[in-house]
N, C-alpha and C positions, 0 to 999 in steps of 0.2 A: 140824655139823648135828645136830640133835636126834634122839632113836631112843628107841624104845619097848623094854621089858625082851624084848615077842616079834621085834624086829627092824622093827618099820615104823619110816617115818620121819615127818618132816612133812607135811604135804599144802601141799605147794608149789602155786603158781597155782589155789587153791584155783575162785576164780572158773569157771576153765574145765576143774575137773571136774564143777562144782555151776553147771549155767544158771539156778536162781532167785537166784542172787546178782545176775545184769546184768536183772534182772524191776525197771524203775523205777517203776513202779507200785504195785510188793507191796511192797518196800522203800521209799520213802516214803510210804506208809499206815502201814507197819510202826514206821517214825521217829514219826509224832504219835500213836499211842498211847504210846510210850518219853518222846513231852517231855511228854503229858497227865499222867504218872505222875510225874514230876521236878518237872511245876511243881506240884500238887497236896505232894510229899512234902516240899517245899521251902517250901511256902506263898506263890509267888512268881507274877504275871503271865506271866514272859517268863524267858529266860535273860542278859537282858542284864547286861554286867559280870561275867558269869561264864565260867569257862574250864574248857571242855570236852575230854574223852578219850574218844574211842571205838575201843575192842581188839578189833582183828579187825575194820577197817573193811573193806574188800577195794575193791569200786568206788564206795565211797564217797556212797550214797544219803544213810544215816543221816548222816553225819558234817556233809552238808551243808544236810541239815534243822537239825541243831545249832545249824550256825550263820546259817539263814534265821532261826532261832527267838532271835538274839542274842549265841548263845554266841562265846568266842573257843576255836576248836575245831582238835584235833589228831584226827587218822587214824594208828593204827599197824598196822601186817600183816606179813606175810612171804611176802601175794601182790602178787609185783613188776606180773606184767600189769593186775592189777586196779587198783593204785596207780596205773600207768601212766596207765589208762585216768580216773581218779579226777581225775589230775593234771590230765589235759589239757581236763576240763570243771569242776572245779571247783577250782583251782589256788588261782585271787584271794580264795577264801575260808576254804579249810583248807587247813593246814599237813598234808601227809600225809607218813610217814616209813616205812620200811623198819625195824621193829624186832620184834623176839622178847617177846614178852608177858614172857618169864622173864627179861627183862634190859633195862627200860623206861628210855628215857635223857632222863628228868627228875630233877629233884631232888624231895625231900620233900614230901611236902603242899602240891603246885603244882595239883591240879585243884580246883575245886569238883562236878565232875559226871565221873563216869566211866560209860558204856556198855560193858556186856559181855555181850552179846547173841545166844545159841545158838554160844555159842564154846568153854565147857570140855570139851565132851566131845570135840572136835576134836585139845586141844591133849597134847602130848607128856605135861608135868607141870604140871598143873593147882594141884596144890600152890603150886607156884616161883609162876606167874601170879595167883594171888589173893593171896599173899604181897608181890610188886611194886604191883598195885592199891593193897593197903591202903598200903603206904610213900608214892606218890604223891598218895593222896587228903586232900586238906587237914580239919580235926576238925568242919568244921564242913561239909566235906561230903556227895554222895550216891551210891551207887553204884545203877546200875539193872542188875538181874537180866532176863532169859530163860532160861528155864532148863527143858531135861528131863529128865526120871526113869526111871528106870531100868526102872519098870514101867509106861511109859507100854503103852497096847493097841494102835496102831499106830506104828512105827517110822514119825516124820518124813519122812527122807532115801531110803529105800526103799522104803516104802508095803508094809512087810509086820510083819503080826501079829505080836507078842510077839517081833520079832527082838531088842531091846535087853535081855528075861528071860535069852536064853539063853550056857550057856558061849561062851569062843572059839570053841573048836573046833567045837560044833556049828553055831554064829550064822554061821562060812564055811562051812559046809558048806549050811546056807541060802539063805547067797548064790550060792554055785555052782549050787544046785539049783533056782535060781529064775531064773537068768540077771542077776542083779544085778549082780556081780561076785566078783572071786575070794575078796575077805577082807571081812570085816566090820571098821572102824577105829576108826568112834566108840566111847566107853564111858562110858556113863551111871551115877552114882550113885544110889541110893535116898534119898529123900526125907531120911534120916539122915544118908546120907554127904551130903548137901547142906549141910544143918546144922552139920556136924565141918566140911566145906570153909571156909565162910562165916562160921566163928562168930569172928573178927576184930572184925565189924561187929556194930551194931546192928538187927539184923533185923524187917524187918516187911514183912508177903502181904498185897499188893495183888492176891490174885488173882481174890477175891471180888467184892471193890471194884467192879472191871472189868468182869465178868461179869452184877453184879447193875445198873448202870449205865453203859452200855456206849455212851451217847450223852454225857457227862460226860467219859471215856476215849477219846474217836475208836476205840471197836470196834465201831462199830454198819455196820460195811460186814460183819462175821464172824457178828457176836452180835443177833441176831432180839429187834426190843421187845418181845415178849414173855414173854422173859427178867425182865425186872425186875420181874414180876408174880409170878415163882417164890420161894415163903418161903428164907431166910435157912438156917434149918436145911435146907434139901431142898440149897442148893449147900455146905452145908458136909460134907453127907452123901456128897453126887458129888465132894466135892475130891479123892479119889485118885484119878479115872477122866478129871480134867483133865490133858490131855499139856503141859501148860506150866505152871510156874510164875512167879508175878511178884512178883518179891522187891524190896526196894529195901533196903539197907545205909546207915546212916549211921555217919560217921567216927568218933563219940560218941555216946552214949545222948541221945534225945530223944526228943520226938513227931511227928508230922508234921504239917507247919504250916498244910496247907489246911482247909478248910469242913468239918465234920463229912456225912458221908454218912448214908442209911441203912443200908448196909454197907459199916461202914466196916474200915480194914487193922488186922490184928493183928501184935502182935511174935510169931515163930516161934518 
């Protein structure tokens, strides 16, 4: 079993310590902004004829928009309940497996699409995992990023301020102090160490894109039309104060194949 250098472990049955993961609603909203971004990065309609990974499916929402959306789509996790659960409603359509990010059991450059979706700060050695990724992902194709940062202003998972800024030791002591829980687990990198992680691929932030056009991206259930009225530089000004980033990785240098936007993705 996997162990962190302070002694934690994995977060086993991940599902059922995090209730928005069984949320079908938020998680398939969640999936067609992740395929608006693929087909768009891709330049492609649909996902048909292409084979999809998605790490760290858990109960399998995303994984099966993947492949509502054409893909031939695999589920990997190390939450058994959730897979369970995964199995027993969407069985006939994905392939779900019982595997450890750090030790993915495909062969080489067999995905054209891989999902990695609010998963690194979760995992053990995130290193190992983006490592596996890039081996799997075939050169021609895409990795989609979710991703948070370190100095995001509200901790996601807890709903408390600047918890992700602070050391270990204080970040549980916030937790204990707040009733959260005993320890603090995730650990987020700075928009840098994001970069040093990722820099395998060929990077480019969709996060504007999104933002600025959020009916284009299926975010306009989050992101108010009025949004796209806001200039260009005012969100490139607010990009550090966005808690997500939206990254997309290609297997090899290129561009990305859809329609020119008015704001459009930059390489990072």
């Amino acid at each position: 079993m996997g162990e962190q250098p302070d002694g934690r472990q994995e977060q086993l049955a991940y599902s059922e310590l995090m209730g928005k993961m069984l949320d079908e609603q938020g998680r398939r909203t969640k999936a067609r902004k992740i395929i608006a971004v693929v087909r768009h990065a891709l330049g492609v309609a649909d996902l048909s004829g292409l084979r999809a990974l998605d790490v760290g499916c858990s109960a399998g929402f995303i994984a099966d928009e993947l492949a509502l959306a054409g893909a031939d789509t695999v589920g990997v996790d190390i939450d058994e309940p959730g897979l369970a659960a995964a199995r027993e409603r969407f069985g006939e359509r994905v392939d779900f497996q019982v595997a450890r990010g750090e030790a993915l059991p495909f062969p080489d450059a067999s995905f054209d699409v891989v999902v990695f979706n609010h998963i690194y700060e979760h995992v053990v050695d995130p290193e190992a995992v983006v490592a596996e990724i890039r081996r799997v992902l075939s050169p021609r194709g895409v990795l989609y990023l979710g991703i948070g940062h370190k100095h995001q202003i509200l901790e996601p998972h807890y709903r408390l301020p600047f918890l992700s800024w602070l050391p270990q030791g204080v970040a549980d002591r916030y937790m204990r102090v707040t009733g959260k829980g005993e320890h603090y687990y995730e650990h987020y990198y700075t928009r840098f160490g994001l970069q040093r992680l990722f820099e395998a691929f060929d990077l480019w932030d969709y996060t504007l894109p999104v933002l600025a056009d959020p009916q284009a991206f299926a975010g306009d259930d989050l992101i108010p039309a009025w949004a796209s009225r806001i200039p260009e530089r005012a969100f490139r000004l607010a990009l550090p104060l966005v808690p997500t980033y939206i990254w997309v990785g290609f297997g090899q240098a290129r561009l990305p194949g859809g329609p020119l936007l008015d704001v459009g993705p930059r390489r990072v």
